[in-house]
C-alpha positions as CSV (number, residue, x, y, z in Angstrom):
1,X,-21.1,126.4,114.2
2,X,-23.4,126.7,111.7
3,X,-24.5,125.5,108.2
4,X,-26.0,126.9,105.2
5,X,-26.5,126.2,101.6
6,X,-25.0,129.6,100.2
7,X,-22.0,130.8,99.6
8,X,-19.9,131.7,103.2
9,X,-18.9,134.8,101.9
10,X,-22.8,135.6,101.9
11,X,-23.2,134.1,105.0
12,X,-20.5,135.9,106.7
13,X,-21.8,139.4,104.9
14,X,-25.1,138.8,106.5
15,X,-23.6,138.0,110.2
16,X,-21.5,141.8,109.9
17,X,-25.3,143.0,109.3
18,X,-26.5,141.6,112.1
19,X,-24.0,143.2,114.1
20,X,-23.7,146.4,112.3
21,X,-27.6,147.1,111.7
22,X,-27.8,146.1,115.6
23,X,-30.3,143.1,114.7
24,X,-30.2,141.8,118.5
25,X,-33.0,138.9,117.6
26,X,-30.1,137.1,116.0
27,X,-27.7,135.3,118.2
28,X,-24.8,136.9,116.7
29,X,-26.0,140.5,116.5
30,X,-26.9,140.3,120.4
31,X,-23.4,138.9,120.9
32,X,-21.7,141.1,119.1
33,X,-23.3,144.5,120.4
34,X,-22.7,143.2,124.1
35,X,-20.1,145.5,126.1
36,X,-16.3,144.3,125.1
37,X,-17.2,143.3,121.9
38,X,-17.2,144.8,118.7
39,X,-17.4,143.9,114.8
40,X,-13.5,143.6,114.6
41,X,-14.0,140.8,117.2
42,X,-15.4,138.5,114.4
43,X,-13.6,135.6,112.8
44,X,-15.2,133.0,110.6
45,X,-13.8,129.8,109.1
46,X,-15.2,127.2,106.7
47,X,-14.4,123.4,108.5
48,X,-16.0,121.7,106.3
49,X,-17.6,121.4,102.3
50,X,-20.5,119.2,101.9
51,X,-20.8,118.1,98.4
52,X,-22.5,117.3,96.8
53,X,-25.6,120.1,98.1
54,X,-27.2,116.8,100.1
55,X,-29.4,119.1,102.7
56,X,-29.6,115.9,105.3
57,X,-25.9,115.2,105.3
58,X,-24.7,119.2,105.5
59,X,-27.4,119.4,108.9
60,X,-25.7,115.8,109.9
61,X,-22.1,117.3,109.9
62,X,-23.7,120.6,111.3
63,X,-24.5,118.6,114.2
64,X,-21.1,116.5,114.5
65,X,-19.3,119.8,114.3
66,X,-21.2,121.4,116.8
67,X,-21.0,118.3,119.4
68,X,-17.1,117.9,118.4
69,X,-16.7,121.5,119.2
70,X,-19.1,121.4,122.0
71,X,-20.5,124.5,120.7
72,X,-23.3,124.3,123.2
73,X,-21.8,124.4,126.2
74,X,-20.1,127.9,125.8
75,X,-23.3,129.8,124.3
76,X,-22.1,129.6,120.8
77,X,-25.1,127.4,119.5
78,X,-28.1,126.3,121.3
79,X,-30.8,123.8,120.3
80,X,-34.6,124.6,121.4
């Protein structure tokens, strides 16, 4: 679960570079290049469009999305 002000098509191009370019920093590279997964493994979805851009609501439903999900608990997202 994440969020972003751009476009998720631009979103999702950058996560297949991650994983293609072998960019391990990023949680989705290092997931992706682990052993049993692959770039055809990936699937995205849009759940939700915050409108208008309102940068403190779109982190707000970030953060209901990823406790409704429970994202956390399954390595998905993690908060530092």
């Amino acid at each position: 679960v994440g969020e972003t002000s751009r476009k998720f098509c631009e979103r999702l191009t950058d996560h297949r570079g991650y994983i293609k370019n072998k960019k391990l920093h990023t949680p989705v590279g290092h997931h992706f290049n682990q052993k049993g997964h692959s770039i055809e493994d990936l699937q995205a979805l849009a759940i939700e469009k915050v409108l208008p851009i309102d940068d403190l609501l779109r982190k707000r439903r970030e953060s209901l999305w990823i406790s409704r999900l429970d994202s956390i608990s399954f390595g998905a997202n993690s908060r530092s």
